[in-house]
C-alpha positions in Angstrom: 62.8 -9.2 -105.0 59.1 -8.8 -105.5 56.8 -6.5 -107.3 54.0 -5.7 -104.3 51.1 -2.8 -104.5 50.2 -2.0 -100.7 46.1 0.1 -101.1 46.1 2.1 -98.5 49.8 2.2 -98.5 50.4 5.7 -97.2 48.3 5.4 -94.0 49.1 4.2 -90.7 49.4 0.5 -91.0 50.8 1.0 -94.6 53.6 3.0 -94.2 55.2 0.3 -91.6 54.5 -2.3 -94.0 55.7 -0.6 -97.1 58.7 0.5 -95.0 59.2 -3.2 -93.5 59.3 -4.1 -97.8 61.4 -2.3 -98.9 64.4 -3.0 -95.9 64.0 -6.2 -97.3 64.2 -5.3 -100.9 61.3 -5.6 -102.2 59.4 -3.3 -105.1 57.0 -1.2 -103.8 54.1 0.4 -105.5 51.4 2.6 -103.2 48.2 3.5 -104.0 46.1 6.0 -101.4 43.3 8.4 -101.6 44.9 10.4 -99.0 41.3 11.0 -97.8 43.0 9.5 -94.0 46.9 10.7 -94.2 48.9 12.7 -96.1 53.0 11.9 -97.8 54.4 13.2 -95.0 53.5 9.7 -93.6 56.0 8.1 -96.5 58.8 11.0 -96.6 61.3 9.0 -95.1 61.2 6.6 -97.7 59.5 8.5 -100.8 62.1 8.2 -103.0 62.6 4.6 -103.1 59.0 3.7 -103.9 58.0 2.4 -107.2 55.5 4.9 -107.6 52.8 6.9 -105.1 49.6 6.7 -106.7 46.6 9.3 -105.7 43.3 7.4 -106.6 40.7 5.9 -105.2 40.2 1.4 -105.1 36.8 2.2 -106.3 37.7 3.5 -109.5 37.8 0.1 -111.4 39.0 1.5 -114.4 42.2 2.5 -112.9 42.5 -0.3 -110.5 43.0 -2.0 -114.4 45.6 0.4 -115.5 47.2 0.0 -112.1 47.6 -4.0 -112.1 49.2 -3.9 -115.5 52.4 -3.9 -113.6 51.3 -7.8 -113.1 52.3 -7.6 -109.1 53.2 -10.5 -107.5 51.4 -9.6 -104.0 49.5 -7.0 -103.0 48.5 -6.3 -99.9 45.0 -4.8 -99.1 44.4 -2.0 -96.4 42.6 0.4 -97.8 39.6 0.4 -96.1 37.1 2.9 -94.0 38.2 2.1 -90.5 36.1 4.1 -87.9 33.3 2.6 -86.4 31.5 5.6 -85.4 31.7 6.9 -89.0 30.2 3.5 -90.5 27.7 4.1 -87.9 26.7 7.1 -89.6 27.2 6.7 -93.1 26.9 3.1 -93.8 26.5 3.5 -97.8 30.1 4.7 -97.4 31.7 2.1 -95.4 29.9 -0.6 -98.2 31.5 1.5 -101.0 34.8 2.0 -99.6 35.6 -1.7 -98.0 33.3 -4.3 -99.9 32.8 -2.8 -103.3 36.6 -1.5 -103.0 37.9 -5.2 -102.1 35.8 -6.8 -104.7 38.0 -4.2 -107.2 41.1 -4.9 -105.7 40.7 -8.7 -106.0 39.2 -9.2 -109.2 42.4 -7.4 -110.6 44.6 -10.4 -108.7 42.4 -12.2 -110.3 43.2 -11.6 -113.6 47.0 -11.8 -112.9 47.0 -14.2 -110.1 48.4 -11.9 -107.5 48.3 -13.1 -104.2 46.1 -11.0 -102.0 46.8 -10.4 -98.8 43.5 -9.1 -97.3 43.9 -7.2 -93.7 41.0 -7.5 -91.6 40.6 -6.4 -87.7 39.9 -9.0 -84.6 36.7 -6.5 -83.7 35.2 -8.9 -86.1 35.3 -11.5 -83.2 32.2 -11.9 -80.5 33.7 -11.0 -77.4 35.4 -13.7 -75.4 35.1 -14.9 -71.2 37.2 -13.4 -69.3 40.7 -14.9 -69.6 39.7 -16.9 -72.8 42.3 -15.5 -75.7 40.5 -15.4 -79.3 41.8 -18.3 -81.8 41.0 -18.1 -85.4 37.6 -20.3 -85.1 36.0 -17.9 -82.3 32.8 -16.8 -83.1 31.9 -13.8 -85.7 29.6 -10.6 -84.7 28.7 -8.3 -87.4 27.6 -5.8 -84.4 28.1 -2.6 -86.7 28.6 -1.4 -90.6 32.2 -1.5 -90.5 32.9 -5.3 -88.6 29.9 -6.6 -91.4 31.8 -5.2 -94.3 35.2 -6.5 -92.8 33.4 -9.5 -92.7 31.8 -10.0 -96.1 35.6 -8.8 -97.6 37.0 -12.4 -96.0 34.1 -14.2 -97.6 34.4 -12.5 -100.6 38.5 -13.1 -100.6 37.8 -17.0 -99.0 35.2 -17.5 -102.3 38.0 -15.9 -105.4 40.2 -18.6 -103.2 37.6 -21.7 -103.7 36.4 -21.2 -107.2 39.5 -19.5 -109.0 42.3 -21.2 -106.7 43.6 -17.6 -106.7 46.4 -17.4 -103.3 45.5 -15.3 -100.8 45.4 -15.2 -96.7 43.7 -13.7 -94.3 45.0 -11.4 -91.3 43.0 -10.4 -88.0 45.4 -7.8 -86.2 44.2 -6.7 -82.7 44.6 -3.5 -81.6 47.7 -1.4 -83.3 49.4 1.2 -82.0 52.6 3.4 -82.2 54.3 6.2 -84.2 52.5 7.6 -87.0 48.8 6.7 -86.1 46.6 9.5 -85.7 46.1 11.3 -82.2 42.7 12.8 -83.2 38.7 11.3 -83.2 40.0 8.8 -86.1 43.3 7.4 -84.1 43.7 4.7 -81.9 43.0 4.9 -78.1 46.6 4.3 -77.3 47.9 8.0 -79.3 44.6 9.6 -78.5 45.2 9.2 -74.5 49.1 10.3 -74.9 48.4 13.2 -76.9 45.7 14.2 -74.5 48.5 13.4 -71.7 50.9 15.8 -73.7 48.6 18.6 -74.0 47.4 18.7 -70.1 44.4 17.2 -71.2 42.2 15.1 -69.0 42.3 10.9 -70.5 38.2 10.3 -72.0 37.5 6.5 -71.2 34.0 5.5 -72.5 31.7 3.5 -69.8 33.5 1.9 -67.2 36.7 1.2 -68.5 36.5 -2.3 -68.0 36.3 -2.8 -71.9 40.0 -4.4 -72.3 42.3 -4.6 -75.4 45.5 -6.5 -76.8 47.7 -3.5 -77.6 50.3 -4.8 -80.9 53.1 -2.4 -81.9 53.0 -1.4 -85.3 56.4 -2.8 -86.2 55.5 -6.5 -84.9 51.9 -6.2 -87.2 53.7 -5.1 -89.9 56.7 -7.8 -90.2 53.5 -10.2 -88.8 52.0 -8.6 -92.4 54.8 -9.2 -94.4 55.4 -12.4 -93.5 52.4 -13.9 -94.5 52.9 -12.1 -97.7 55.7 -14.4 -98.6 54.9 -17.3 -96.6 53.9 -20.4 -99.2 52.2 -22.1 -95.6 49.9 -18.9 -95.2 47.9 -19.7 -98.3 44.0 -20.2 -98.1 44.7 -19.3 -93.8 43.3 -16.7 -91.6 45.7 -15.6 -88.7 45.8 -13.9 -85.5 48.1 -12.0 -84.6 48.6 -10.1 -81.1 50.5 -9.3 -78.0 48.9 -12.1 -76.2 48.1 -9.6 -72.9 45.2 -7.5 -72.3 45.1 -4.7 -70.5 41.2 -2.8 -69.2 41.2 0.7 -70.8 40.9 2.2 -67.5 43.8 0.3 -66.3 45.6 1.7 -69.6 44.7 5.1 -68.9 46.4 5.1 -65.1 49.3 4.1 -66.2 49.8 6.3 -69.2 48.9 9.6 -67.2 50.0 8.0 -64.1 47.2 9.2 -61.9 43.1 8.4 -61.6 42.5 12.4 -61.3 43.6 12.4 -64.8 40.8 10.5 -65.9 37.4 11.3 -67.0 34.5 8.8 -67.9 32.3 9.4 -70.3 29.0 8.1 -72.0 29.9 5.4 -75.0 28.5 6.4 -78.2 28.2 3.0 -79.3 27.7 0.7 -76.8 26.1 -2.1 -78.5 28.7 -2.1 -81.2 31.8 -2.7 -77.9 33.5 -5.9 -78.0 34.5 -6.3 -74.2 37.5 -8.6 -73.8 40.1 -9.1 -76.7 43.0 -11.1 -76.2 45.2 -12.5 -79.1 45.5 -16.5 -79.5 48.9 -16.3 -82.0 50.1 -19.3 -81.8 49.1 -20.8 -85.6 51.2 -17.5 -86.7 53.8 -18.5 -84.5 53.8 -21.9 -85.6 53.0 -21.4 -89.3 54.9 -18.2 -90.3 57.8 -18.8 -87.5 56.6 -15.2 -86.4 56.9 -13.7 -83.3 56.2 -10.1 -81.4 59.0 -8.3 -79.9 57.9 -5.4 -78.3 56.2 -5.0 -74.9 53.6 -2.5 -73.8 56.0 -0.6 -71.8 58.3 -0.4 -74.9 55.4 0.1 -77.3 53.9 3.4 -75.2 57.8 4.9 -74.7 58.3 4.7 -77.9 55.0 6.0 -79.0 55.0 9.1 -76.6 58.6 9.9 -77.5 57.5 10.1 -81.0 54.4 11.7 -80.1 56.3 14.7 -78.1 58.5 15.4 -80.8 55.5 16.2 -83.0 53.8 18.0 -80.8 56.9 20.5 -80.5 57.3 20.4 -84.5 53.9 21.4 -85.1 54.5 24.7 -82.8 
């Protein structure tokens, strides 16, 4: 049994891995500023938290007070994830995901708490066609929020070399499933089902012929979790992914099962697009004897199912 603090714990990603802990037993400790999700997210399995904590990774001074519970792991997702939004407010994006990390891990530094720092494969340059991205593929800081995800692995690879303090670093591709957000802010995947649901027309930006490696939440958040514990991981960056891409436009057909359903649209930041994605997994298969599970036909079923059933709770 472990003592492990999840930032960011309450949102999307979070609440599968804090979920994912504590089935295993672990002690769980979240902290969120809510300013992305709200409890409802952890309801299921509020009561057998450690402790919820509203506050903010950029207040050092309780960060402090926080890491007195001397954690053995904590696992970093806090973090400003929309690209548009560091687009516009870059000063926010540096606040929030490099000055935030460098909080976050100068605490496991003082108690040598392995961190576990979550960054995102649009960090990567985008790949040939049918070339899948390995762990050494090319870096492209092409907007605010990929250059601060960026700097947060230095800053996590540097606290590694000159403190020797554990840590590894994760690149998961593109998540989806129940529980991320359907609006501006969500996913592509819940944004077109929702749409789908409502009798909205599907919004594909450009072409379409931007493609994606679509990961269930589930598989990223056991992928999380066991790097976490994994001895191997430490001082390691991994991939993790379906292994299949799919186009965008392709995606869209087959969730609204018809091209009339689909409108195209003017991108809104074309230069920051990353154009083919596709996971290379294998060092995370090898190394952490982890695997995925769940296929995209799976993945969307069980997304829209969950989807539906909120759509009809909210009326």
């Amino acid at each position: 049994m472990a003592k492990v603090l999840i930032t960011g714990g309450a949102g999307f990603m979070g609440r599968w891995v804090a979920k994912n802990l504590i089935d295993e037993g672990h002690r769980v400790w979240i902290i969120d500023n809510f300013s992305n999700c709200t409890e409802e997210n952890i309801i299921e399995f509020r009561n057998k938290l450690e402790a919820v904590v509203k506050a903010d990774i950029k207040d050092s001074t309780f960060l402090s007070k926080l890491f007195e519970n001397n954690f053995d792991v904590c696992i970093h997702l806090a973090a400003a994830i929309n690209v548009q939004e560091s687009i516009d407010n870059p000063g926010n994006c540096f606040e929030n995901n490099v000055v935030g990390t460098f909080n976050v891990l100068d605490e496991c530094r003082k108690y040598n708490t392995k961190m576990v720092f979550v960054s995102s494969a649009l960090i990567y340059e985008t790949a040939r066609d049918g070339q899948a991205i390995m762990e050494d593929h090319p870096l492209n800081p092409s907007c605010p929020y990929t250059a601060s995800k960026i700097f947060g692995e230095e800053l996590v690879t540097a606290y590694y070399k000159t403190y020797n303090l554990p840590m590894v670093i994760l690149r998961p591709f593109s998540i989806y499933g129940p529980w991320q957000r359907s609006d501006s802010e969500g996913g592509v995947m819940s944004i077109f089902i929702d749409r789908l649901i409502k009798g909205q027309p599907l919004e594909v930006f450009g072409d379409g012929k931007q493609s994606r490696d679509f990961f269930y939440v589930n598989d990223c958040a056991e992928f999380i979790v066991k790097a976490a514990f994994s001895d191997n991981a430490i001082g390691e960056i991994f991939n993790a992914g379906s292994g299949q891409e799919i186009q965008i436009k392709n995606l869209a057909e087959r969730i609204a099962m018809s091209k009339t359903a689909i409108r195209f649209i003017e991108h809104h930041h074309q230069f920051a697009e990353i154009m083919t994605m596709r996971a290379d997994s294998r060092k995370a298969m090898e190394m952490l004897s982890w695997k995925k599970k769940t296929n995209l036909e799976e993945g969307i079923r069980q997304t829209t199912d969950w989807l539906k059933k909120r759509v009809l709770d909210l009326k």
